[in-house]
C-alpha positions as CSV (number, residue, x, y, z in Angstrom):
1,X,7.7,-26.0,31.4
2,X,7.1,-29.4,29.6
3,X,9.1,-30.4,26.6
4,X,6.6,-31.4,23.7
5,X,7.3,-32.7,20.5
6,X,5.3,-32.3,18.1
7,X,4.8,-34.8,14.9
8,X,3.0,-33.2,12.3
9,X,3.2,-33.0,8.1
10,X,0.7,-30.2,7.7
11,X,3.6,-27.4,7.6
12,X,0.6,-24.1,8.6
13,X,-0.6,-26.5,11.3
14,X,3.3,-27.3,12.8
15,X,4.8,-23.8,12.5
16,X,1.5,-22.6,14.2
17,X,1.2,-25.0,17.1
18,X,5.2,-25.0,17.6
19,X,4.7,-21.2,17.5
20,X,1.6,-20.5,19.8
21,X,3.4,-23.6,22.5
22,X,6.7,-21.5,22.4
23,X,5.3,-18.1,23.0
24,X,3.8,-20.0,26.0
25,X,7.2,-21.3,27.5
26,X,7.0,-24.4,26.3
27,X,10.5,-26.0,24.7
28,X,9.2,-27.4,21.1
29,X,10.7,-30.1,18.9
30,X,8.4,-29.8,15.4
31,X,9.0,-32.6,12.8
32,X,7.0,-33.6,9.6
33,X,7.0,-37.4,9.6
34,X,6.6,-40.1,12.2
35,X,10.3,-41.9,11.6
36,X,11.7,-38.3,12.1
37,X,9.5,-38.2,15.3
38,X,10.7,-41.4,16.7
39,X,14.5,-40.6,15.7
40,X,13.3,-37.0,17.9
41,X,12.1,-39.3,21.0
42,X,15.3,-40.4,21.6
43,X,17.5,-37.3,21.6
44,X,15.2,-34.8,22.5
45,X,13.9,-36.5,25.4
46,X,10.2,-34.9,25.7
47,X,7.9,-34.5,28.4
48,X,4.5,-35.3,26.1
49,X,4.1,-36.0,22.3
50,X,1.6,-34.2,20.4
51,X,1.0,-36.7,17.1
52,X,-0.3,-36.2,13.8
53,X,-2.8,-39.0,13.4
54,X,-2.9,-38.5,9.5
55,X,0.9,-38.7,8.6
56,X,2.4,-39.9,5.0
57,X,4.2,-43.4,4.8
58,X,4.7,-44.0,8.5
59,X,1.1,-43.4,10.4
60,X,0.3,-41.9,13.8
61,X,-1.5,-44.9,15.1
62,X,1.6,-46.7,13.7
63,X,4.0,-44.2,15.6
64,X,2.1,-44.4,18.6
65,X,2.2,-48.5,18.7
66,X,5.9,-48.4,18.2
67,X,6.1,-45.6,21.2
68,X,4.0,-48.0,23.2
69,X,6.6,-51.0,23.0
70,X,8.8,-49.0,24.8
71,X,7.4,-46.4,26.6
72,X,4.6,-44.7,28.3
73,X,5.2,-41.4,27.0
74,X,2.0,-39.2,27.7
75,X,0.6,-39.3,24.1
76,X,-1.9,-36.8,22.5
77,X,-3.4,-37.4,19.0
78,X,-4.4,-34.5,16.5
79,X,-7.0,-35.2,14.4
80,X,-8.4,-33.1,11.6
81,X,-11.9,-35.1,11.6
82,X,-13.8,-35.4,14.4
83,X,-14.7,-39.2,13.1
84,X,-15.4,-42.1,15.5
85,X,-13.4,-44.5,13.6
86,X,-10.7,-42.2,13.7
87,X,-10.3,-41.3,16.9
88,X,-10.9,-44.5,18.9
89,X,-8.2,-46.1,16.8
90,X,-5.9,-43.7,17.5
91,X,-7.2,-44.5,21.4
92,X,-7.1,-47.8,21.2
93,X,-3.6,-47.5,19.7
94,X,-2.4,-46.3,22.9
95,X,-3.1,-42.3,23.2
96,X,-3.5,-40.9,26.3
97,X,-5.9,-37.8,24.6
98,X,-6.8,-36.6,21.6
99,X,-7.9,-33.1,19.9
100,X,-9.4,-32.2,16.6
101,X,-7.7,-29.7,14.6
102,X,-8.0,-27.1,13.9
103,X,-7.5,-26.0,17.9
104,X,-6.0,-22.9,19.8
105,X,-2.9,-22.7,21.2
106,X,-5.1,-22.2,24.6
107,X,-6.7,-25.8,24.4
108,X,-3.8,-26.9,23.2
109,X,-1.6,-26.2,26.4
110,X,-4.8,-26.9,28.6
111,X,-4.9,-30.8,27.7
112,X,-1.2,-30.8,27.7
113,X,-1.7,-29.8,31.6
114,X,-4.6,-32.1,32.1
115,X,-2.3,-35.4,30.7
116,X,0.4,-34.5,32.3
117,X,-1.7,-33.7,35.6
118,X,-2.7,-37.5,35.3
119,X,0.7,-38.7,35.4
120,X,1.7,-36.5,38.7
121,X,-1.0,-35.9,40.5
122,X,-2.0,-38.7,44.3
123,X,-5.2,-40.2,43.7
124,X,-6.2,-40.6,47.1
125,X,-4.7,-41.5,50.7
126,X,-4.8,-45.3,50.8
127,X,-2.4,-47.5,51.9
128,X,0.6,-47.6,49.7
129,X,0.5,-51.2,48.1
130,X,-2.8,-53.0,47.6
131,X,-3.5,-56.4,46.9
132,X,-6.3,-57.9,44.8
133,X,-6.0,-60.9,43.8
134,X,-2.9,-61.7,41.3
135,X,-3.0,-57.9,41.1
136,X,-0.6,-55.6,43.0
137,X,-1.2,-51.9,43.0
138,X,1.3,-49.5,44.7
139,X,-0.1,-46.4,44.5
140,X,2.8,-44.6,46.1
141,X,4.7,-46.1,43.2
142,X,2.7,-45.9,40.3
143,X,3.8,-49.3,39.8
144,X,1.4,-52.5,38.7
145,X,2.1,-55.9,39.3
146,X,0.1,-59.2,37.8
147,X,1.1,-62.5,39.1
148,X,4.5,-60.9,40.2
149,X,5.0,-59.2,36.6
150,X,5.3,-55.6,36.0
151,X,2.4,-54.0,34.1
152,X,3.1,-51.2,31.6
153,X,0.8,-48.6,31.8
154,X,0.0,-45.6,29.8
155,X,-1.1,-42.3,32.2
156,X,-4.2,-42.6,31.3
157,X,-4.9,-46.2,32.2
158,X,-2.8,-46.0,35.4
159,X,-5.0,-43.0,36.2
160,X,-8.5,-44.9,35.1
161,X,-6.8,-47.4,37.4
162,X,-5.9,-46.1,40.4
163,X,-9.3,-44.1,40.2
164,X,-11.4,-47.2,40.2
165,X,-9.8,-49.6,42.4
166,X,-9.8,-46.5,45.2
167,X,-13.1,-47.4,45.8
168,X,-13.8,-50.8,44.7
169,X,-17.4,-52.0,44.3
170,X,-18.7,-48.2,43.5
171,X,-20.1,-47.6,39.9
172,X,-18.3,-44.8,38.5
173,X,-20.2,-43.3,35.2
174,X,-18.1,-42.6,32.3
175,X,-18.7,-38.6,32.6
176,X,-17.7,-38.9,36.7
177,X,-14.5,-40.7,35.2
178,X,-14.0,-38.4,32.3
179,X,-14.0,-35.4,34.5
180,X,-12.2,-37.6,37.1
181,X,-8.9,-38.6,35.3
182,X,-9.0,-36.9,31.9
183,X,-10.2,-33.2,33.6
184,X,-12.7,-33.1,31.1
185,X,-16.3,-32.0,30.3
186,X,-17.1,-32.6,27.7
187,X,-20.0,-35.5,26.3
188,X,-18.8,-36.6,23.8
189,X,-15.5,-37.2,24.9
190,X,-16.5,-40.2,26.9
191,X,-15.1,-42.4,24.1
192,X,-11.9,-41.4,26.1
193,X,-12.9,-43.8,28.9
194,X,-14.7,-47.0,26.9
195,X,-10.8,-47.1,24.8
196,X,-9.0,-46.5,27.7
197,X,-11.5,-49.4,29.3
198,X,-10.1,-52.0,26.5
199,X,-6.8,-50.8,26.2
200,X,-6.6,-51.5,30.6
201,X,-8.3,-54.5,30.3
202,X,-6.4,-56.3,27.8
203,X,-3.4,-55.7,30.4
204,X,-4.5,-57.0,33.7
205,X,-7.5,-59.3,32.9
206,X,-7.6,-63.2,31.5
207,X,-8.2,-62.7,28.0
208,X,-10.2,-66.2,28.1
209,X,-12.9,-64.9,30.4
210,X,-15.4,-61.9,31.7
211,X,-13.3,-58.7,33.2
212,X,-12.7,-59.9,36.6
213,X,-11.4,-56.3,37.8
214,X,-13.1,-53.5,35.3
215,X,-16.8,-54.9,35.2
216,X,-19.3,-53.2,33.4
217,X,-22.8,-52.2,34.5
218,X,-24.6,-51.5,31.0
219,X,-26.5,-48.1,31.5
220,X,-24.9,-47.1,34.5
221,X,-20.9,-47.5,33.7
222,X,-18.0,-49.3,35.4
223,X,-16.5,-50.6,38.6
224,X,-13.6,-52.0,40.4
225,X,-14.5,-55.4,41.5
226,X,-12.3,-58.2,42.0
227,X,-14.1,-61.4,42.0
C-alpha cells in the first residue's frame, strides 16, 4: 500500500484521517506543521503527501513550492473551504489534487488511487520518443526534454501531457480531460485542468509569446498543436 504523509494542524482532522488511512493498509506519517512535514519528506520517504492548505507559520502553498524545487512528489491539498481563490492557489502552487474537508476516509483513499494511478499508468501505444519541435517526449520514459533540457513535471501535468500530445490537433474538453487524467466527474472540478494548463505551460512554452503546444479553443477547450 502507498506511504502517505500527512501535514495537518487541525489535531480531530489528523488523528482521524491518519486513523481511517491506517485501518485501510495504508503506512501513515501524521505531523502538525509544514517544517515538520518537510523534515518527514526526507526520512520517511512517502509515496504521496496529503497537505494542509491552512497551516500556522509555514503555509501549504508555501510547503508545496518548496516540495516542488525538488521533487515531483504526488501532492494532494486539503482544504476546509471550497473557495476558488483558495484552491487554484494551492493548484497553481504545484498540487497534483485537492479535497475539501471535511472528507471520508473512502474519498480520501479514492483520489490517493486516482493521483497515484496518473503517475503509473501507459497513456497510449505510440512510439516511445516523440519529437515536436524543441520538445522531446518519451513516453516510455516519462521523461520531457525542451531544447535538450530536462523538464520537471508534476503527475498531473506529465499526465495532462502525455494525454494531449497523443493526439495532437484534437480538442479535448476540460470534462473529457478531467475524467481523462484526474479520474474524475465531477463539474466543478475542472479548475483541476485550467491550473494544471498554466502550471504546464509555464514549463515548455516561450513565456514571450502565444502557447505554441497547449492552445486554447475558447468554448470548446484545449489541444496539442505544435506550430
Amino acid at each position: 500500500m502507498p506511504r502517505v504523509l500527512l501535514v495537518e494542524d487541525d489535531p480531530s482532522v489528523r488523528e482521524g484521517v491518519e486513523l481511517g488511512l491506517r485501518r485501510r493498509g495504508h503506512d501513515v506519517l501524521a505531523t502538525a506543521t509544514g517544517e515538520a512535514g518537510l523534515e518527514a519528506l526526507r526520512a520517511f520517504r512517502p509515496d504521496l503527501l496529503l497537505l494542509d492548505l491552512m497551516l500556522p507559520a509555514m503555509s501549504g502553498v508555501e510547503v508545496c513550492c518548496r516540495v516542488r524545487e525538488t521533487s515531483q512528489l504526488p501532492i494532494i491539498m486539503l482544504t476546509a473551504r471550497g473557495d476558488d481563490v483558495d484552491i487554484v492557489v494551492g493548484l497553481d502552487a504545484g498540487a497534483d489534487d485537492y479535497i475539501v474537508k471535511p472528507a471520508r476516509t473512502e474519498v480520501i483513499e479514492a483520489r490517493i488511487r486516482a493521483v497515484l494511478r496518473s503517475v503509473e499508468a501507459p497513456v497510449d501505444a505510440r512510439p516511445a520518443v516523440e519529437h515536436h519541435g524543441e520538445l522531446h517526449i518519451d513516453r516510455a520514459g516519462h521523461t520531457v526534454l525542451r531544447s535538450g533540457a530536462p523538464v520537471a513535471l508534476a503527475p498531473s501535468e506529465l499526465k495532462l501531457l502525455l494525454h494531449l500530445s497523443a493526439v495532437p490537433e484534437q480538442v479535448f474538453s476540460r470534462q473529457r480531460l478531467l475524467e481523462a487524467v484526474w479520474a474524475h466527474s465531477y463539474h466543478s472540478d475542472v479548475r483541476l485542468v485550467d491550473a494544471c494548463v498554466r502550471r504546464l505551460r509555464t514549463k515548455i512554452e516561450d513565456p514571450s509569446g502565444d502557447p505554441r503546444y497547449i492552445q486554447t479553443l475558447r468554448g470548446f477547450g484545449y489541444r496539442f498543436g505544435p506550430l
